[in-house]
C-alpha positions in Angstrom: 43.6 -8.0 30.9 40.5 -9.4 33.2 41.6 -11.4 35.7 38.0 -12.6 38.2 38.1 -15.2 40.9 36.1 -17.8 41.3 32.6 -16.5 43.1 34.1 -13.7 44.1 34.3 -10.0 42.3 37.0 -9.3 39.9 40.3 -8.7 41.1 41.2 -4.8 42.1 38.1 -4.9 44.1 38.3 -7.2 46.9 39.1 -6.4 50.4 42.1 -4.7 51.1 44.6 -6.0 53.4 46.0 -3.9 56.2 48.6 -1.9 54.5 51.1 -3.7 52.8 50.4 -7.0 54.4 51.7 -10.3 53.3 48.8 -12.7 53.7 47.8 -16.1 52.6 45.1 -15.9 49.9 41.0 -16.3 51.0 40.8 -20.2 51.4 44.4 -20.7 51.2 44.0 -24.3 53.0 43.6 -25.0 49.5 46.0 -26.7 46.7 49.8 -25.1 47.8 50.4 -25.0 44.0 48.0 -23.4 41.4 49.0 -26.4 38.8 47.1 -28.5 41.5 44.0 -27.1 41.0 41.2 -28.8 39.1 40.6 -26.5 36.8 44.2 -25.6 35.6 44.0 -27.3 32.2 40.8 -24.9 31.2 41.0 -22.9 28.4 44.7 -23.8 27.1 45.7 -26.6 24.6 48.6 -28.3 23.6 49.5 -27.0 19.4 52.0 -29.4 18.2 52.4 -27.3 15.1 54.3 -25.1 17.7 56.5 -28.0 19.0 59.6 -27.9 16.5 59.7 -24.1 16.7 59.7 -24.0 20.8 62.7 -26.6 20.6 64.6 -24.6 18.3 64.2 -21.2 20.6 64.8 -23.5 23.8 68.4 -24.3 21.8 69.0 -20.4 21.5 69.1 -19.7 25.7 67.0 -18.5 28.3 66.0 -15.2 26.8 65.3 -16.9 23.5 62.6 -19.3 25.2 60.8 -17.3 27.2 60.7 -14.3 24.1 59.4 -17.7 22.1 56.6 -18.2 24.9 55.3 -14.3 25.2 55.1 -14.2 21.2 53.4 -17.4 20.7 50.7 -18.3 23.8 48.3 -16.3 22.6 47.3 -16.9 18.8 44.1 -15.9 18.5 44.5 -12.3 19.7 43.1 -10.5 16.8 40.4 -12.9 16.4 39.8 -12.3 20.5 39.8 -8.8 20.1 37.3 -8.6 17.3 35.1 -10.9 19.1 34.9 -9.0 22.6 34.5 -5.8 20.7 31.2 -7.3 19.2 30.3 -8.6 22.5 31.3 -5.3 24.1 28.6 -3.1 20.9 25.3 -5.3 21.4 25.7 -5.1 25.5 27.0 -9.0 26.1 30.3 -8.5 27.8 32.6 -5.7 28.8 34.8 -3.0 26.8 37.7 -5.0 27.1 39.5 -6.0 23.9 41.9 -8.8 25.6 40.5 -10.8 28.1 42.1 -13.8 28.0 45.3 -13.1 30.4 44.5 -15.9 32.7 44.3 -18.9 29.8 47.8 -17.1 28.5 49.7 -17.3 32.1 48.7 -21.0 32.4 49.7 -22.0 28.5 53.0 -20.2 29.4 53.4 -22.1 32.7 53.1 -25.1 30.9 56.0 -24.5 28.5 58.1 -23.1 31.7 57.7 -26.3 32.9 58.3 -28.1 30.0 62.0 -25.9 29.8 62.4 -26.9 33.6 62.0 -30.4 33.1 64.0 -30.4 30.6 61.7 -31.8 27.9 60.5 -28.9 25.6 59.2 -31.2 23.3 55.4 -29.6 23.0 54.0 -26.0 23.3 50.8 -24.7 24.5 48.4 -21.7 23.7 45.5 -20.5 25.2 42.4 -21.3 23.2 39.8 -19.6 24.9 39.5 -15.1 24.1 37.4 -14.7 27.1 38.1 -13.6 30.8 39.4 -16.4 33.0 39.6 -16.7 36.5 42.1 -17.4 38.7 40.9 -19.6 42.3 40.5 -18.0 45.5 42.9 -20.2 47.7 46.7 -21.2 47.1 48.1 -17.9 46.4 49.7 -14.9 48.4 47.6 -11.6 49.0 49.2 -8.6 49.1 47.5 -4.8 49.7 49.2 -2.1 47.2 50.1 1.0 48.9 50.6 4.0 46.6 54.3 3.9 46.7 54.3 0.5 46.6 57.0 -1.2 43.9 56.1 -4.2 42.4 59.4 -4.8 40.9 60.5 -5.2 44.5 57.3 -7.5 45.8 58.5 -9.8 42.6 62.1 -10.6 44.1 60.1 -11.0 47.5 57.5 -13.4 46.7 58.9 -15.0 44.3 61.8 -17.0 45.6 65.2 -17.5 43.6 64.8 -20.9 41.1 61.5 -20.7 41.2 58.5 -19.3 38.8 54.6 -18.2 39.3 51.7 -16.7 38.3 51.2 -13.0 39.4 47.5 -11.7 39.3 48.3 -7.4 39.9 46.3 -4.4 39.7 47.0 -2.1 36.0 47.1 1.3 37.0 44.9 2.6 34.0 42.2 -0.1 35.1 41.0 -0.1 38.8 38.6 -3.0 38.1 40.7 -5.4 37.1 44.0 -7.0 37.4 46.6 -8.3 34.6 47.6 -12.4 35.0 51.5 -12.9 33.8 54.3 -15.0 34.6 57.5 -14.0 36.7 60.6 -16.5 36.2 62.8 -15.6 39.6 66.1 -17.3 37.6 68.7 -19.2 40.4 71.3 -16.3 39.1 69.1 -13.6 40.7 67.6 -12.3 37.0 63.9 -11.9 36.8 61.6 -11.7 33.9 57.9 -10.8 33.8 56.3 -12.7 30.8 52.9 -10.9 29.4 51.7 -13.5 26.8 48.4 -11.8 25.9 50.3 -8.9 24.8 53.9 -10.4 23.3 55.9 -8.5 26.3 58.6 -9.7 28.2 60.2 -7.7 30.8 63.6 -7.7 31.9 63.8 -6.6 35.4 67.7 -6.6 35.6 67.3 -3.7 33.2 66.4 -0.4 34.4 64.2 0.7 31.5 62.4 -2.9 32.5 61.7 -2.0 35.7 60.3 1.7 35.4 58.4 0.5 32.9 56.6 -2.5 34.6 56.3 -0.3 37.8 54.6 2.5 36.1 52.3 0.3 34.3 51.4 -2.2 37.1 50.8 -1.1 40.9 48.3 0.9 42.9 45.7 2.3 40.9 43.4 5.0 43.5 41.6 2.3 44.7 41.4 -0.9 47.3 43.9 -3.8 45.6 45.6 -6.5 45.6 49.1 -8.3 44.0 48.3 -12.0 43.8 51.1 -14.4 43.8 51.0 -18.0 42.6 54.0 -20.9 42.7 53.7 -23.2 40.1 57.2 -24.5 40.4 60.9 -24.4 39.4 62.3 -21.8 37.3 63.8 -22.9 33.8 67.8 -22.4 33.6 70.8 -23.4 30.7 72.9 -25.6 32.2 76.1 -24.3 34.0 79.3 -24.0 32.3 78.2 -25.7 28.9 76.5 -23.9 26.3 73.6 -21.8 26.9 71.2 -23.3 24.9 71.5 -26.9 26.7 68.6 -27.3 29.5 68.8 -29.4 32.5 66.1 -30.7 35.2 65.5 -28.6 38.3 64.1 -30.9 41.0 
């Protein structure tokens, strides 16, 4: 669940926007798209033994593919765990279990866009355990006030037919943020995909939403919700069977 920038402290403890601003990210003159930046392919690899499987769920439908995604980007998540927890005893790292949320958001990305294009034919995981960080320029910034939803800053910042990365504030941990991915679907649905821990939320569903708000928002302290584009959202093709997948351009 650590999510640092670049040179900068770790997220949930930069400076706080004027209330609940809308501002570009520090740097923002920077690449528009976060798949632009140079070091987007760090820490994630393609796992062709993952390939056949990913086509088969992409064949089931929408929910199918992106409940294939949040179960499989992040294999080595007991083997992570294990490792941090040693780190964490002899003084070499922090008491974080799952640190990897970063590397998961961009292996998902990469199989969103693999469903968008309409080429599933590869999946990708994240292969590092450790914290990642996420650059200081290309996304929007915006200051959490207490009653702040983040359901509702979603379905803001994240336009219709398109997907990103979101970088927000976890309410039990004011020192860091959790990195996921929000598909904003061209039919209006929205769904939150947490790879490093196998969740997807449903934000069309009620019991989705309370849940994601009360686990995700302000925390007591300065913060910040990061948004990211990285491009179209992933849709079935309209009025044929669910499971086909078309090309969003």
């Amino acid at each position: 669940m650590r999510v640092s920038r670049s040179t900068s402290p770790p997220a949930g403890r930069v400076s706080l926007p004027s209330m609940a601003s809308r501002v570009p990210g520090p740097g923002a003159s920077g690449p528009a798209n976060l798949r632009q930046s140079a070091n987007f392919l760090l820490g994630i690899k393609d796992e062709p033994g993952k390939a056949a499987a990913f086509q088969e769920a992409a064949q089931g439908g929408h929910d199918a593919s992106l409940r294939f995604i949040a179960d499989n980007v992040n294999p080595n998540l007991a083997y992570g765990s294990a490792l941090n927890f040693g780190k964490a005893l002899i003084g070499a790292g922090p008491m974080a279990l799952k640190q990897n949320c970063v590397y998961c958001s961009k292996a998902a990305d990469q199989n969103l866009e693999a469903l968008a294009s309409g080429n599933p034919s590869g999946f990708w995981v994240a292969d590092k355990t450790s914290a990642g960080t996420l650059p200081q320029q290309g996304s929007v910034d915006r200051g959490l006030r207490p009653d702040d939803k983040l359901t509702d800053m979603l379905a803001a910042e994240i336009a219709p037919g398109s997907r990103g990365i979101i970088s927000v504030p976890q309410r039990d941990t004011p020192a860091y943020s959790h990195a996921m991915n929000c598909v904003h679907a061209d039919d209006g649905s929205i769904h939150v995909i947490d790879g490093q821990n196998s969740r997807v939320y449903d934000l069309s569903q009620e019991v989705d939403r309370q849940s994601f708000d009360a686990k995700f928002g302000h925390n007591g302290g300065p913060c910040v919700a990061r948004f990211f584009s990285t491009g179209a959202a992933p849709r079935p093709t309209v009025g044929t069977d669910q499971g086909d997948w078309v090309h969003v351009s």
